[in-house]
Every structure is written in C-alpha cells, then in structure tokens.
N, C-alpha and C positions, 0 to 999 in steps of 0.2 A: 896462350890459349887458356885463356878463362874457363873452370867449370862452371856450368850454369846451375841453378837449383831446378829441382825436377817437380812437374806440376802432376800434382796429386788428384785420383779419380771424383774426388767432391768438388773437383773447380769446373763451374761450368765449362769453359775454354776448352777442356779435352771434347766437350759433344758438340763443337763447331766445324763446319767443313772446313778445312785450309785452305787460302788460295795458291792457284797457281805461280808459278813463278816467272815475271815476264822478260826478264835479263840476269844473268850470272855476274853480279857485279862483286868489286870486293867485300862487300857488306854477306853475300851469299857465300862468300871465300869465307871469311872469318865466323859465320854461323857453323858451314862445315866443321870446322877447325873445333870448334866451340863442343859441338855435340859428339866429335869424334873422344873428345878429352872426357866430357862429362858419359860419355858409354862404357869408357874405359876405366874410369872410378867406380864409376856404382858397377862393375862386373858384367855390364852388361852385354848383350848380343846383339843387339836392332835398339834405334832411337829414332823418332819420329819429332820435326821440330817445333810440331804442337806439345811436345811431351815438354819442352825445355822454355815453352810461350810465346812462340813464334809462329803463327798460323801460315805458315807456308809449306808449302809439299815438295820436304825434302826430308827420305830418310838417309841411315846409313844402317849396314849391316857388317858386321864383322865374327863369322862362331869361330868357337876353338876347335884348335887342330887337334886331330885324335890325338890320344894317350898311348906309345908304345909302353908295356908293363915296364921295361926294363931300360926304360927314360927316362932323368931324373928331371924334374922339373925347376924351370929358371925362380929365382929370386932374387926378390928387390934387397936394397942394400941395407933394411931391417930384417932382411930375415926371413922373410913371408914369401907364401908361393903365391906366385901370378901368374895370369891366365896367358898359356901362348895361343895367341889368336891368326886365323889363316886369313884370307883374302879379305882385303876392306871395299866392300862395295860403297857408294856412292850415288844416290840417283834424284835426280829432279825430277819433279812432276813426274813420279812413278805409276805406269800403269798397268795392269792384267790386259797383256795382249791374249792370250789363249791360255786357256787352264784344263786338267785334265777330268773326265768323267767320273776316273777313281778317286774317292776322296779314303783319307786315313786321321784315325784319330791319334792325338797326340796330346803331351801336356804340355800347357802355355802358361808363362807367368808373365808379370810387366811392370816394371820400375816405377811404375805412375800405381800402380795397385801394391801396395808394398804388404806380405804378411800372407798371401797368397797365391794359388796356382788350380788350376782346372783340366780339363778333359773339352779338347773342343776338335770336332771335325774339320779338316780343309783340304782343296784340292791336292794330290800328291803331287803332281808336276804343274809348273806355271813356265811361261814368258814373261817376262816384264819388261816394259820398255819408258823408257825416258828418256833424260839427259845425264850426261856425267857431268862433276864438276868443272869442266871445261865446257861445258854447254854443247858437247856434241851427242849428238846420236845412240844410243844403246839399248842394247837389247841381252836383256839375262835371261836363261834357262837355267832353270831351277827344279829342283828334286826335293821331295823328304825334308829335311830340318828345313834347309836353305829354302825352299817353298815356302814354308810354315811362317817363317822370319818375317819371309815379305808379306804375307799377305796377312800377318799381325801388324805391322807399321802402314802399309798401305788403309788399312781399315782405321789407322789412327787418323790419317789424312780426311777421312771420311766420317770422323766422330763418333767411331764405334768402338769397344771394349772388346776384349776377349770374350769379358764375363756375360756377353749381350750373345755369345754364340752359345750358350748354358743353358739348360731349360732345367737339366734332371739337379737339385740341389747336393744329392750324392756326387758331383761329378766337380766339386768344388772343392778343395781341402787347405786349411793352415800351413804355411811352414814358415821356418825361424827366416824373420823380418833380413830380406838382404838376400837371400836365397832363392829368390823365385825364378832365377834366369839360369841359375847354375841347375837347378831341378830339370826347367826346362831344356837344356843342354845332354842332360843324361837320359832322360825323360825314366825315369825311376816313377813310379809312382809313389807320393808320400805317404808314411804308415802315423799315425797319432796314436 
C-alpha cells in the first residue's frame, strides 16, 4: 500500500467535481488501500481521493479514539506516539441523505491546506449514504466531529475548501505545518 502524495490547495484539480464511481473494482480496492495509508501518515482524520489525484468520490474517515488520562499511549518501534484511531469508515459516492437544522461551529483543518486551520459552521447531525467498499448499500449517522469529517470530504468531492465556508478573516489562524487535523481533533482553538 503505496502512500500517495497529497495535492495541495493551489492545484486546480481540488476545485473539480469528482465523478462518480460506476463499479468497485480492484483498481477502487487498491485506491482505498492507498488513501487509508497515505491518512494515516500525514495523521490524518478524513481523505478524499481528489485529495491524493483521483477525481473519484470516495472518501475515508477514521478519528481518534478518546484519551483516558490514565492511558499510556501506543508507540511505534522509534519511539514516537501514534495516533490510536477508532472505526474506519469507508464510503463511495458519499451522499447527505438528511442533515440537521442545528448547525455548530467548529475548527477544521486539511492535509491539502497545510499550515492552517479555521472556524467553520456545519450541520451537527447528518446521514450519509453510499456504498462500502464492497459496493454495498450504507447508511451512516453521524453526530459532532464524525459529522463535521464527512461533510469536510464530502465537500471535497464537490470542489470546495473548508476555507470557502470563511467569510470573517479572524476566523482563520496559523499553526505549525502538520497540525491542522490534530487541532481539528481537539478542536482547541489556536493562540499565536
């Protein structure tokens, strides 16, 4: 499982719609495969496979599992802590079947925008429905972060940016290059 290199916000290619996907073949096996590796390198939460140059609409999502205080956390065989991460979702041609009224703000970052993170409203609860990577049938309910996730990659699939849900420039802030998913994970607001 190849990582793939990650296409960055100045490449036209992120503001193109992706097409659909019209069979789960192995070629759609091994892009999975592909974007699940390259999420879990750069740290990240959600990858959309316009993110990795593949105009097709398939994300994944995977957050980390809370932190008991008195949890020691795993490391790799350098030494380093890594991220233990909960349920790996999977979805083709991901859609917003029904979204909630309330909406909540929260901080978003994106591995394609590297060096920064925002303040952007989105529905608190969604549905989403597609296909798994078995090309069956699925339907997610989603809350709060796991909401947030999807309807930051789903909006990938559609050529949009976090930073395009930004109007207030206060609502934009720096942090050290690599960080933007771990912010958004905590959702801490960053101080400069």
């Amino acid at each position: 499982m190849p990582v793939r290199p990650i296409v960055y916000s100045e490449d036209p290619l992120l503001r193109k719609k992706s097409r659909r996907v019209r069979r789960v073949s192995p070629g759609t096996q091994q892009l999975i495969d592909d974007m699940i590796e390259t999420m879990h390198t750069a740290n990240g939460i959600g990858l959309a496979a316009i993110q990795v140059g593949v105009p097709e609409r398939v994300v994944v999502v995977q957050l980390p599992l809370e932190r008991d205080p008195e949890h020691n956390p795993e490391q790799d065989p350098a030494g380093e802590e890594t991220l233990e991460r909960g349920e790996l979702y999977v979805v083709i041609n991901p859609q917003l079947a029904r979204k909630s009224r309330e909406m909540e703000d929260g901080i978003e970052g994106c591995l394609s925008i590297p060096g920064w993170v925002g303040e952007v409203s989105r529905h608190r609860a969604i549905t989403v429905k597609g296909l798994d990577r078995q090309g069956q049938h699925v339907r997610i309910k989603a809350d709060g972060m796991l909401a947030r996730v999807f309807q930051h990659e789903i909006d990938h699939c559609e050529g949009i940016l976090f930073t395009d849900h930004i109007e207030d420039p206060e609502k934009i802030w720096p942090v050290e290059e690599g960080q933007e998913e771990a912010v958004e994970a905590t959702q801490e607001v960053p101080r400069v």
